[in-house]
N, C-alpha and C positions, 0 to 999 in steps of 0.2 A: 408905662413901665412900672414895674412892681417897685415896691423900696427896699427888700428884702436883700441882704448881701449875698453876692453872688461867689462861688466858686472862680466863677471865670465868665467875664463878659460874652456877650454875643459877640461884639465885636474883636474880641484876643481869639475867637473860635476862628471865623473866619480869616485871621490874617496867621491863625496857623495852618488852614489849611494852602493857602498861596504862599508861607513859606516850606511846605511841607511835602506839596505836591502828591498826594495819597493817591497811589493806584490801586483800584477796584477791579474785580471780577465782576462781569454784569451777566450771568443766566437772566435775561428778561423775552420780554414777547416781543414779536417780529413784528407787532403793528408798531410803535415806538421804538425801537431800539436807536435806531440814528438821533433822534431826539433827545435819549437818554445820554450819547456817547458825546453828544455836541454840548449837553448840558453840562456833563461833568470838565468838559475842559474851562466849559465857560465859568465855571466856580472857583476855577483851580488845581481839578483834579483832573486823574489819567485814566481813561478807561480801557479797558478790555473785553472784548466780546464772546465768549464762547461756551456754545453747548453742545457739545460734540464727549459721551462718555469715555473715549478714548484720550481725551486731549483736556479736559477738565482738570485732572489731578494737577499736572504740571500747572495750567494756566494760575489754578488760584496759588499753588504753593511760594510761586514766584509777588504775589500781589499783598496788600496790606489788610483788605477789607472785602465780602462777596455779597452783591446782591443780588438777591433769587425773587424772581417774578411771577407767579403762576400766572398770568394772562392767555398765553397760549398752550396750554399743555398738551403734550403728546409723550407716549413711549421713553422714548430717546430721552427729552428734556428730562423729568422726573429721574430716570436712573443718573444723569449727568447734577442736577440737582442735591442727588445724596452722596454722592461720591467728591464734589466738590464741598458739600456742608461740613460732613464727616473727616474732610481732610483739613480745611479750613478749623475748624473747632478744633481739633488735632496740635495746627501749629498757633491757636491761641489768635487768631485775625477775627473780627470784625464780621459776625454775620446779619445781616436783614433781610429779615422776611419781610414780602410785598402780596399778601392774600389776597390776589385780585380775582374777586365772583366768588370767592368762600360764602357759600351757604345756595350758592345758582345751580349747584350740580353736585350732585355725589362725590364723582371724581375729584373734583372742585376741592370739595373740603375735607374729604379724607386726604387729599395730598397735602396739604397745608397743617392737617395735625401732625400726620406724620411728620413733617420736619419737624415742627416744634418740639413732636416727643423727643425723636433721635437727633436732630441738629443742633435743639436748642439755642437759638440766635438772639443774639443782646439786644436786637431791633426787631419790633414788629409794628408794620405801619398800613394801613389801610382805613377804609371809612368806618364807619361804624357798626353799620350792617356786617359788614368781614369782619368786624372781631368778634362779634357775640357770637357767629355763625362757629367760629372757630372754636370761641370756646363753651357753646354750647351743643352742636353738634348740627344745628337746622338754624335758619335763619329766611329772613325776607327779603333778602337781596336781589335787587330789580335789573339783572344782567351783569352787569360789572357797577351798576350805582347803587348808594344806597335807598334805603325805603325809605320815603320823605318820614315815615310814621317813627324812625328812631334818630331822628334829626336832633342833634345838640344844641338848645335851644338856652336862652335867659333863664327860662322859667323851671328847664329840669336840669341843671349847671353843677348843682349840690349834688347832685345822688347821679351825674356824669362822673363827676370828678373823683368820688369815692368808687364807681366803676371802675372809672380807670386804674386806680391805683390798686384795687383789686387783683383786675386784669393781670398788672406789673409784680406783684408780687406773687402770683402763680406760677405764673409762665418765668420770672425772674429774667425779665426782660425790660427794656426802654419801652413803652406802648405811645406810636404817636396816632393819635383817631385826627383825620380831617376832614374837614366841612366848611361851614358857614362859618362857627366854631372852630378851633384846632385846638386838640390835649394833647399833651406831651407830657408823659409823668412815668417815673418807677413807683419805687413800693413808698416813697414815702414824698414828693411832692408831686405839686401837675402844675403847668404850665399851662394857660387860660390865652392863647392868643388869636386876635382879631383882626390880624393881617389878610390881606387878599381883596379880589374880586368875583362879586358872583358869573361872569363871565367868564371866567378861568374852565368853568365845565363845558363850556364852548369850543372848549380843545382838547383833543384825543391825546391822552400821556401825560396832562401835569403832574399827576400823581406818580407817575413813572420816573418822570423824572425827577422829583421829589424824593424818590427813594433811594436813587443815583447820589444826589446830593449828601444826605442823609446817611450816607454809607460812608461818602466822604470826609465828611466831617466827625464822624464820630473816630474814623479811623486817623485823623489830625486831633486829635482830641480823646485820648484812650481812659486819661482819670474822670472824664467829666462827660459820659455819653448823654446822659439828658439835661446838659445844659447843651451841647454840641448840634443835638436832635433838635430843641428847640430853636435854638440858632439857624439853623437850615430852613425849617417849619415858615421858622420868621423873613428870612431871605425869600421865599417862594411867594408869599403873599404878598412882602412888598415888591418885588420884581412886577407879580401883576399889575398893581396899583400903580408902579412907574410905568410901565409900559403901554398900560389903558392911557394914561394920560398925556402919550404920543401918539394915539391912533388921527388917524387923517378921513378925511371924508374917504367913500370908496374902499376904506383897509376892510378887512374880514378878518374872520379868524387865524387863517394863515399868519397870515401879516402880524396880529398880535402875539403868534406862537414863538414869532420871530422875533419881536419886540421884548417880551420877555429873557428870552434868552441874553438878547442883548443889553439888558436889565442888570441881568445876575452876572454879566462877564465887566459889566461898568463898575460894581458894586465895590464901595469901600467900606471898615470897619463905622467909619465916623454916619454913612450916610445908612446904615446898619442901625447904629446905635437910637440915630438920633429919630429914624422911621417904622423900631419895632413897636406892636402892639403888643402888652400882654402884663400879668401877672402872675404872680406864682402864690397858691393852695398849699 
């Protein structure tokens, strides 16, 4: 844990979101979406599903916080995408972007600028390869993962970390890059955390649901979005770390996806506090 004083604990994040109860709009991809919806109760939060452009408007107006997914894109989602951003941004809620495959496709990452021009969302969370893709226009993104060659590493940490906050004061957004590494930073700190397991990529959605989370929390925590973001960041990796170290002979990944979740539904401010990794730049 860093020494530096903090605005507001990891742990006061989390115990305002379970008393807080944030309900989200989730635009996400239909590979994860249950995952995502199971996640958010498991943290605390209340989810909502829907990408339907006729039924968007109402869903987010009625909600605290929306996250938008590009994992699956088609037609429909993308116009249901800007019609919820745009109304959301409107009534002043809680947007996150989740750039999933910006820089794997055209579509890919035109659609992902374009929110950012016209939606402009407080959160933008993805690997790392998605955000350079994002905001440089091309990228080397290897499907929906990133390119091991822009891995956030020990040795290039300094001139990550100034990326990052780069990145945040551009786009005038929270940037959370995850990895092996996790940054979490605006335009003037970054949060350096080393929670998780490398197993975690073993499961289809953590990052999905991560960004569930992460929506949550920021919208239980509206003065303090990137201590909030990293607070979430930090929940996610230690949930792996507990939940690995419930695995039984015979479990798989399933099982672990499981364990997880049951991680972040266990989770108290205090076992939070005392299991985050990280500092803050």
């Amino acid at each position: 844990m860093s020494e530096k004083n903090l605005k507001i604990t990891l742990g006061e994040c989390l115990e305002n979101v379970h008393a807080k109860t944030p309900l989200v709009h989730n635009i996400t991809n239909y590979v994860t979406v249950n995952d995502v919806a199971n996640v958010l109760l498991a943290c605390g939060g209340s989810p909502i599903m829907s990408d339907e452009p006729k039924d968007v408007y109402d869903i987010t107006s009625i909600c605290g916080g929306l996250n938008i997914n590009i994992g699956t894109l088609n037609e429909r989602s993308i116009e249901a995408m800007m019609i919820a951003g745009l109304r959301s941004k409107e009534l002043g809620h809680v947007i996150l972007l989740d750039p999933v495959g910006a820089g794997a496709s055209m579509l890919r990452t035109k659609t992902a600028q374009s929110i950012v021009e016209s939606v402009k969302p407080d959160i933008i969370r993805g690997n790392i390869s998605e955000i350079k893709a994002l905001i440089k226009g091309t990228g080397t993104t290897k499907g929906v993962d990133a390119d091991s060659a822009d891995s956030v590493t020990e040795d290039n940490l300094d001139d990550m970390v100034a990326f990052v906050k780069e990145v945040a004061a551009k786009t005038d957004a929270v940037i959370a890059i995850t990895g092996a590494i996790d940054l979490v930073a605006d335009a003037d700190v970054c949060y350096v955390i080393r929670n998780g397991r490398k197993e975690m990529s073993r499961i289809t959605g953590t990052g999905c649901q991560l960004s569930g989370i992460a929506t949550a929390y920021a919208v239980a925590n509206p003065d303090n979005k990137v201590d909030a973001v990293a607070a979430a960041v930090c929940l996610m990796g230690l949930a792996g770390e507990i939940g690995w170290s419930r695995m039984q002979e015979g479990d798989g990944n399933s099982t672990y996806r499981n364990r997880i979740i049951d991680a972040i539904f266990n989770m108290d401010a205090k076992t939070l506090e005392e299991g985050a990794k990280y500092e803050i730049r």
